[in-house]
N, C-alpha and C positions, 0 to 999 in steps of 0.2 A: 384925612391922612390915609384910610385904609384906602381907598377907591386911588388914591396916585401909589400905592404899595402895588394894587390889585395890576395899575398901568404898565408900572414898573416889569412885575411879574411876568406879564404876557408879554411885552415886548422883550424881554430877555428870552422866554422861551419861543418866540418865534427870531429871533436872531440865531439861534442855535438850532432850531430846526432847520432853518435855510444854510449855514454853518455845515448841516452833515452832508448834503447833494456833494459840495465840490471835495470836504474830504473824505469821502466812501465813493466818490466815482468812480475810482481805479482800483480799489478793495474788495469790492461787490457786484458781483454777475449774479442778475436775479435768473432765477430759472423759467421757461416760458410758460408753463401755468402762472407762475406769482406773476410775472408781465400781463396775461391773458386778463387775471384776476385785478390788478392796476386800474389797468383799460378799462375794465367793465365797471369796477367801483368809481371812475372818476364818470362814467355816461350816468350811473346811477344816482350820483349826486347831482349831476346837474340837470336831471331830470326832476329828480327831489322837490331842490330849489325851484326849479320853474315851476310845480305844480301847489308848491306852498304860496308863491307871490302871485299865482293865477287864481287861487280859491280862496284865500285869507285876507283879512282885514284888521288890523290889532289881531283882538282875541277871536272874531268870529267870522262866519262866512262872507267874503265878498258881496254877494251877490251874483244874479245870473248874465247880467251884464259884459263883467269881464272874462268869467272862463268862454263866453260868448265869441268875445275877438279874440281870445286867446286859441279858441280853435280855429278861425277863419285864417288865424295868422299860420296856424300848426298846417291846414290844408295849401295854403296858398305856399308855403316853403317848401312842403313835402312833393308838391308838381314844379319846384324849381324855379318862383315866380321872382323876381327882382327883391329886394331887400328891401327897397325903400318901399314898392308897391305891398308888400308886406306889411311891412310896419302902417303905411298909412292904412288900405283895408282892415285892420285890428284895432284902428284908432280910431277908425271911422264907424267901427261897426259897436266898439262899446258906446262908443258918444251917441251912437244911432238909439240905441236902445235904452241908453240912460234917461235922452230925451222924448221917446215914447212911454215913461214913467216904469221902465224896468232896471229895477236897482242895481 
């Protein structure tokens, strides 16, 4: 019963979180540091995030495997390589190395 309250809960407060954009849109003019600081805090979380699901595993380290294609994938985007050829050199290269018995 607690854990469908807990469900309850959160999806209440993310209905009302999404609830304040459309009524504060015409209310609130952020100023362009707080924009500046936005922007940078939303690069910074998804930076976060990528580097949590590129190193971790449950509770411990991946392995060297993945941050492996993970970098191959970071190099190959960062020269502007096709998306898809990205995603497969990253896929190709942990599987490469997993199967050379590196974790």
């Amino acid at each position: 019963m607690t854990t469908l309250w807990t469900i309850l809960a959160l999806a209440l407060g993310t209905y009302l979180l999404r609830l304040c954009g459309p009524l504060l849109h015409n209310r609130f003019e952020p100023s362009g540091r707080v924009r500046v600081a936005l922007s940078a805090s939303a690069t910074v979380l998804l930076c976060a995030m990528a580097a949590v699901s590129a190193l971790t595993a449950g509770h411990g380290f991946a392995g060297w495997a993945r941050p492996a294609g993970v970098l191959v994938g970071a190099v190959l985007a960062l020269r502007k390589v096709s998306f898809l050829i990205v995603v497969v050199a990253a896929a190709a290269t942990t599987a490469s190395l997993r199967l050379l018995g590196v974790s």
